[in-house]
C-alpha positions, -999 to 999 in steps of 0.1 A, spaced: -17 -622 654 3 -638 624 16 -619 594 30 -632 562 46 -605 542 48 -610 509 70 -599 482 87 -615 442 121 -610 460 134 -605 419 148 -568 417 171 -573 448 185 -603 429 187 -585 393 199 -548 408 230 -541 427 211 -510 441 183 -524 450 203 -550 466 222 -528 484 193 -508 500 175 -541 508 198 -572 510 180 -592 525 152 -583 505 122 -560 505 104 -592 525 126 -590 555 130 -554 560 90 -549 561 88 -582 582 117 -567 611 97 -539 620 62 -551 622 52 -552 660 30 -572 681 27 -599 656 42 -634 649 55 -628 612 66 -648 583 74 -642 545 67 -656 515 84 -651 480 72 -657 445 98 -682 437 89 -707 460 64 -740 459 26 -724 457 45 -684 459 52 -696 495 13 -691 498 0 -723 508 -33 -739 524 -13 -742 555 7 -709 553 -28 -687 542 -51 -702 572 -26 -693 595 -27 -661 584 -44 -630 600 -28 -601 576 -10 -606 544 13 -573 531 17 -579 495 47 -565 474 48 -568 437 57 -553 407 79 -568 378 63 -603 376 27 -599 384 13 -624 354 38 -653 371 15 -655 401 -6 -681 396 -47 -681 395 -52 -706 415 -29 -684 441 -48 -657 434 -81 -675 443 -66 -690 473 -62 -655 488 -92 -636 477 -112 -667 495 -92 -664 526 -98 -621 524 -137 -628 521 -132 -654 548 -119 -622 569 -79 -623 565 -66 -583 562 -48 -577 531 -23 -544 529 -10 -537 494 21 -518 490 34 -495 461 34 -511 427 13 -541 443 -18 -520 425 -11 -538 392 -14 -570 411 -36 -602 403 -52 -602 435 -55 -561 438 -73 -560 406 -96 -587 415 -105 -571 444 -108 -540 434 -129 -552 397 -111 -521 378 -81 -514 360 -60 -497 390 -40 -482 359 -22 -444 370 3 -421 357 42 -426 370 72 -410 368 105 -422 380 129 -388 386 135 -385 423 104 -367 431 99 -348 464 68 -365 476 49 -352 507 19 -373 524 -10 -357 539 -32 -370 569 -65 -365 554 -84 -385 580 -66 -376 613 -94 -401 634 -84 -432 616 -65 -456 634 -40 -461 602 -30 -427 610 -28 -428 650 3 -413 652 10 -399 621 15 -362 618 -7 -337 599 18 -348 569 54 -359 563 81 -358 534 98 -387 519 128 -367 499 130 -389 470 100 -414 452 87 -426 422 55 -406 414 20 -418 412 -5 -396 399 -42 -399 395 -61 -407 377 -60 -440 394 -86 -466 386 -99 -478 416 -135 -480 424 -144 -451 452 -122 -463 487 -149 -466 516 -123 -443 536 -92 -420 521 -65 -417 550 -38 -400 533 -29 -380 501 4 -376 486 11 -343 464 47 -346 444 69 -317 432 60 -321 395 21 -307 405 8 -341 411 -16 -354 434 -24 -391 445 -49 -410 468 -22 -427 485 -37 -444 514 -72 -455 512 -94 -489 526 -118 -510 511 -138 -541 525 -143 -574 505 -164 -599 524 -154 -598 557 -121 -590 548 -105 -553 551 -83 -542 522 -49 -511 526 -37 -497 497 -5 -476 507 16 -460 474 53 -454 487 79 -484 482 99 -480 452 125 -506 452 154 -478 447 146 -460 474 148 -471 515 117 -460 522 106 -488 540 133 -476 564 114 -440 570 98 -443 610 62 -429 595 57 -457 567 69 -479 593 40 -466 617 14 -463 592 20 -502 579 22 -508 613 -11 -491 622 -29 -508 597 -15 -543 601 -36 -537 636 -65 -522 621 -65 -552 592 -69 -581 620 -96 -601 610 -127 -594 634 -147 -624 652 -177 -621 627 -181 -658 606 -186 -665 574 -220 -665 564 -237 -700 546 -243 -699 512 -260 -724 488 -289 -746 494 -298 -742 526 -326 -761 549 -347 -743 567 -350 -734 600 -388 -744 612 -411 -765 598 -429 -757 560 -460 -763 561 -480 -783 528 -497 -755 508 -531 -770 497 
């Protein structure tokens, strides 16, 4: 299997604590513990976002991180992958990735929430203990400090709601849910703030983990479309 993690790679350059959390970028921390796959990153600043013909058709999962420089993605990017997700690639999008291009193309909504950035307490629940994202994954675990998310959040209905995060301010948050596009299967997971190590915590590591698995693009092919011939003969009509 092949992954290409994505990510702008802009606040570790801009932040001296970002950069110290993450200095060799958010990119390469998610991209040294993803197991059982042959992975590669990609960064905004590069030719194409690093997200070429090439580099997307070898792809079987993409993890997409964004958050300060969404509208510098290009369109034509943006196409690129939503044609390889119908095509069947897995896409898993992390944290403040909601507000992205391809998210909200996906998705065909807003994906607007509330936020708060004061070192919440924020606790995720395993709301669907059968699914293979949360093999694993105990009936709920802490992450001390993390920007909040609160709901509402404008996604359409997820086709299955794995996890649940509750904050110490009162909020609540549908933190880890799936969708399909095509033949494509979609992750949204919330935590990743950029001034936090999160991505250092075992149990985000085994959920992304788990769902870079469960993402892997099945054997089904893409279906014909357009004008089409037809299968047996058509007889004259009189």
């Amino acid at each position: 299997m092949k992954v290409t993690v994505w990510n702008e790679y802009r606040h570790e350059k801009e932040s001296e604590i970002v950069s110290t959390i993450y200095p060799e970028g958010i990119h390469q921390q998610i991209a040294s513990f993803i197991e059982g796959a042959d992975v590669t990153t990609a960064t905004l600043d590069e030719p194409e976002h690093g997200l070429t013909e090439d580099v997307l058709s070898n792809t079987d999962v993409l993890i997409w991180w964004g958050h300060k420089a969404h509208d510098e993605v290009q369109d034509a990017i943006v196409d690129r992958v939503q044609q390889r997700v119908l095509e069947g690639m897995g896409l898993i999008v992390l944290h403040s990735g909601h507000f992205s291009k391809i998210f909200k193309r996906l998705m065909g909504t807003g994906c607007d929430l509330k936020w708060r950035e004061a070192d919440d307490k924020e606790r995720i629940w395993t709301v669907m203990p059968g699914h293979p994202i949360a093999d694993g994954l105990p009936e709920f675990f802490e992450l001390p400090k993390e920007e909040m998310y609160g709901e509402h959040f404008d996604i359409p209905a997820p086709e299955e709601l794995v996890f649940i995060s509750w904050f110490e301010g009162g909020e609540v948050f549908r933190s880890g849910a799936t969708f399909k596009r095509g033949n494509g299967k979609i992750f949204y997971f919330r935590p990743g703030h950029e001034t936090y190590p999160t991505y250092y915590d075992s149990n985000v590591q085994r959920v992304i983990n788990n769902a870079v698995q469960w993402a892997q693009p099945s054997t089904n092919g893409y279906p014909t479309y357009g004008n089409y011939q037809p299968l047996e003969s058509i007889s004259e009509k009189e």
